[in-house]
C-alpha positions in Angstrom: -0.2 27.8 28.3 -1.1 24.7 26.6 -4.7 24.4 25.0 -6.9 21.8 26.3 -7.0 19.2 23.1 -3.3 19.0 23.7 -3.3 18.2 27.7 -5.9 15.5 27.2 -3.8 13.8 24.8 -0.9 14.3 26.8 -2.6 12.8 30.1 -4.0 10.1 28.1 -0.7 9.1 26.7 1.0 9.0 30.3 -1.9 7.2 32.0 -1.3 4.3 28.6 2.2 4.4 29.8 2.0 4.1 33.1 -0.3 1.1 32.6 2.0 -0.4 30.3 4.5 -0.1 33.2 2.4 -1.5 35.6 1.7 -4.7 33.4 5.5 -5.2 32.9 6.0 -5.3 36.3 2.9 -7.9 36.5 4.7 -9.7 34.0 8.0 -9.9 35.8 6.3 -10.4 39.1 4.0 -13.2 38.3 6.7 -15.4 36.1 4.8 -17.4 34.3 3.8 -17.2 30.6 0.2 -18.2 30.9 -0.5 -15.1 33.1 1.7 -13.0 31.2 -0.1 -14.0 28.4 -3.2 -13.2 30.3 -1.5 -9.5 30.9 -0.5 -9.0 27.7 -3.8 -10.0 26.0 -5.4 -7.1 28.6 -3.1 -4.6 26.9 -4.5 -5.0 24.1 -7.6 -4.2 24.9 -6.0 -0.7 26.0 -4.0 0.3 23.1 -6.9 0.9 20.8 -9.0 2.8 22.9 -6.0 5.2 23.4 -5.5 5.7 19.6 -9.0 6.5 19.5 -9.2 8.4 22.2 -6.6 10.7 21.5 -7.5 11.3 17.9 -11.4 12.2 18.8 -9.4 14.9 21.2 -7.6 16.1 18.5 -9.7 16.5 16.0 -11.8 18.0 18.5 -8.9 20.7 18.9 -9.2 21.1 15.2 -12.1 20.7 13.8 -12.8 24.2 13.0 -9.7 24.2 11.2 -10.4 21.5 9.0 -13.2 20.7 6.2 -15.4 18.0 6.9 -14.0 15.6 4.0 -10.8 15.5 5.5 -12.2 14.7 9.5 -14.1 11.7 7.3 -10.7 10.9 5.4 -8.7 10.8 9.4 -12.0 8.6 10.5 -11.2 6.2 7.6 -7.6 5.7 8.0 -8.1 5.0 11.9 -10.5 2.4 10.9 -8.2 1.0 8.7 -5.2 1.0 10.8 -7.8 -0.8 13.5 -9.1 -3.6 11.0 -5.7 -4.4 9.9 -4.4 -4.9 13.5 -7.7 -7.2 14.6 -7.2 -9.0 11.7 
């Protein structure tokens, strides 16, 4: 059976799929680059609360498997990635 950490993850990643889905549909539906704009723009939004998510779930899987420096060192580079794509 699968532990937990990993189905969260898992359900999370579908879910940021499926809404990814849903907004290229929007896209195609709607026609028009202002609104897909609009959609796009919503998407991003999304994208970075998934990352985020999904990494507190697992190092939540694995944090008594791992020393406190190197949760702090994970926590840094995720900050990182996010301050180089709002920048």
């Amino acid at each position: 059976m699968w532990e937990k950490a990993i189905l969260g993850m898992a359900v999370l990643r579908m879910i940021s799929g499926s809404l990814e889905l849903i907004a290229a549909l929007l896209i195609l539906k709607v026609n028009q680059v202002e609104k897909a704009l609009l959609i796009n723009s919503g998407l991003a939004i999304v994208g970075p609360f998934v990352l985020i998510a999904t990494t507190a779930i697992g190092l939540l899987g694995i944090s008594d498997r791992l020393s406190f420096a190197k949760i702090a060192w994970i926590l840094l580079g995720i900050t990182c990635i996010l301050i180089g794509v709002r920048k």
